[in-house]
C-alpha positions as CSV (number, residue, x, y, z in Angstrom):
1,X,29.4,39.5,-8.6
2,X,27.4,36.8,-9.5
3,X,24.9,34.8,-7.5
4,X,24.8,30.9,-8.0
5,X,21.2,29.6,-8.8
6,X,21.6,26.4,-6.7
7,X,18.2,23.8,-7.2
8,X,18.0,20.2,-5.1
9,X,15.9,18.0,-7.6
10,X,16.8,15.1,-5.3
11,X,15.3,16.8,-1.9
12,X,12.3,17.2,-4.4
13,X,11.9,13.8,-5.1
14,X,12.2,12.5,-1.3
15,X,9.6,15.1,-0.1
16,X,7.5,13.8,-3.7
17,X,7.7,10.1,-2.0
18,X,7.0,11.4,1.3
19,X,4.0,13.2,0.2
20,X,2.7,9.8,-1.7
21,X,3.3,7.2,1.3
22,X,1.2,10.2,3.6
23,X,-1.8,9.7,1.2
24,X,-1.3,5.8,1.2
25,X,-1.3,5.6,4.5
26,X,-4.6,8.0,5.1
27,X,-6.4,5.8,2.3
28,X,-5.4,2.7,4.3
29,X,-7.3,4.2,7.8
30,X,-9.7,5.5,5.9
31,X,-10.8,2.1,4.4
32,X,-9.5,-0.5,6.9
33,X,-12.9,-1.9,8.0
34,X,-13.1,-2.8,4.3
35,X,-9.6,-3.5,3.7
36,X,-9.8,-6.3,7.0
37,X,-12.8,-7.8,5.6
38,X,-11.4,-7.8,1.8
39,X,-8.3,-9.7,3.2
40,X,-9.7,-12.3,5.8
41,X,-12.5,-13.4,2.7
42,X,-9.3,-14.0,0.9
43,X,-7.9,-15.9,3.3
44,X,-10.6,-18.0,4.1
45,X,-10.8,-18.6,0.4
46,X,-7.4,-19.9,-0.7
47,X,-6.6,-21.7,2.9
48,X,-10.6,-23.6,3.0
49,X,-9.5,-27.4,3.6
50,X,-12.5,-27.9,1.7
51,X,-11.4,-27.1,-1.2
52,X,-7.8,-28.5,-0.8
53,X,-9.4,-32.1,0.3
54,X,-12.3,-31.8,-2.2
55,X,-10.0,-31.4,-5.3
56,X,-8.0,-34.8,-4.2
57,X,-10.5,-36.9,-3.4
């Protein structure tokens, strides 16, 4: 009698992916203050009329 050697590299990768969105998503809480900030000086930055009108004229 033999016994089959069954392996699920597939269920492997989904719980690798799993594991990798998890650590994403604890970095993002961890820095969100920073990450807020980063993202509205970014903002303000590309969308200044300022800068749009000041280029033009």
């Amino acid at each position: 009698m033999q016994i089959a050697n069954v392996s699920n590299k597939r269920g492997m990768g989904t719980v690798e992916i799993v594991i990798i969105i998890a650590v994403l998503v604890a970095l993002a809480l961890i820095f969100r203050e920073g990450l807020t900030r980063y993202a509205s000086n970014v903002m303000n930055y590309v969308f200044d009329e300022g800068r749009v009108t000041g280029a033009f004229g």
